[in-house]
N, C-alpha and C positions, 0 to 999 in steps of 0.2 A: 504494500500500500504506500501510497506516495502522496503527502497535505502540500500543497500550491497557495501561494498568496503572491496576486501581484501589486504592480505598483508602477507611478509614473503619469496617472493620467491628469489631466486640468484642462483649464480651459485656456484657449487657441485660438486665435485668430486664421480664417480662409488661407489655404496658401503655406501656413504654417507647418511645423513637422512636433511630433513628439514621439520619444521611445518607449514604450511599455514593457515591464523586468515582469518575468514569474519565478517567486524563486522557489523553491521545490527541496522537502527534507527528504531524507533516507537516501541509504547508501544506491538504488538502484535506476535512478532519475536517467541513467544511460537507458535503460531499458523500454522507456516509454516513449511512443509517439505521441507526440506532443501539438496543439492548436490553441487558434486565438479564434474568440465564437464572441460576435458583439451581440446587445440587444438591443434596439433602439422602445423608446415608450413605446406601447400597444402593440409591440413587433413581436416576433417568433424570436429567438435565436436564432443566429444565420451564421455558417461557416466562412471566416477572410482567410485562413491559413494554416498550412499544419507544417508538419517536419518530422519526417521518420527518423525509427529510432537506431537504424544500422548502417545506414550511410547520407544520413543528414540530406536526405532527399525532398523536394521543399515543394508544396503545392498551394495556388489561388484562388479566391473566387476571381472572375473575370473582372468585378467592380474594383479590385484596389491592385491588377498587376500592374507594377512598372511603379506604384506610389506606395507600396510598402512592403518590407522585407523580414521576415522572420530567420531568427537562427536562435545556436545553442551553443551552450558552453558545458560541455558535460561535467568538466572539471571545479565548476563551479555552482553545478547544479541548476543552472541558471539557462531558460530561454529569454530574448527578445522579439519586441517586435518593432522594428525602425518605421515611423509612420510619415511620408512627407508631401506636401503638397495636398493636404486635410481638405476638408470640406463639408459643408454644413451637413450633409446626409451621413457624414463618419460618424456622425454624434450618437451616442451609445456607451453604456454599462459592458465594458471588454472584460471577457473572463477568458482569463488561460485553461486547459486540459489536456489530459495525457489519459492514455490507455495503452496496454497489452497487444492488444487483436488490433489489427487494419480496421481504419474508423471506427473504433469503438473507443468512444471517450467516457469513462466511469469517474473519473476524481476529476473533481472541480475547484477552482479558486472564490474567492467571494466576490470579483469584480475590482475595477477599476473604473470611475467614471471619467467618460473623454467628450467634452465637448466643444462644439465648432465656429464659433461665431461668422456670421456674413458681415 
């Protein structure tokens, strides 16, 4: 099992960039693949990103490639997410997650909120 808390979000101005840290206990955090899932008010959860967990292989929604970048730091237990060139509809409660199995994200973070001003 593996507890997540991230960190980094605020409020941003259009255009803007911010990083968001999940940092992750126990000794096995190499072992999970790992994503960033925002939720905006009255929204579903929606997936922006993930990163597997054997060769750091790195997937998009199609709404944020080329404006943000996720990676890891196995040795520091630690993923990001480099956010740039924001935008009002970025705005959302971002929660990092990791699981086991190919898309199956079980352990959740409590959020970060990230908002966008125009």
């Amino acid at each position: 099992q593996v507890q997540l808390g991230e960190s980094g979000g605020g409020l941003v101005q259009a255009g803007g960039s911010l990083r968001l840290t999940c940092a992750a206990s126990g000794r096995t955090f190499r072992n999970y693949n790992m994503g960033w899932f925002p939720q905006a008010p009255g929204k579903e959860r929606q997936f922006v990103a993930s990163i597997s967990r054997t060769y750091g292989n790195t997937y998009y929604a199609d709404s944020v490639k080329g404006r943000f970048t996720i990676s890891r730091d196995n040795a520091k237990n630690t993923m990001y997410l480099q956010m740039n060139s924001l935008k009002p509809e970025d705005t959302a409660v971002y929660y990092c997650a990791g699981g086991l199995a190919t898309n199956e994200f079980r352990y959740w973070g409590q959020g970060t909120q990230v908002t966008v001003s125009s």
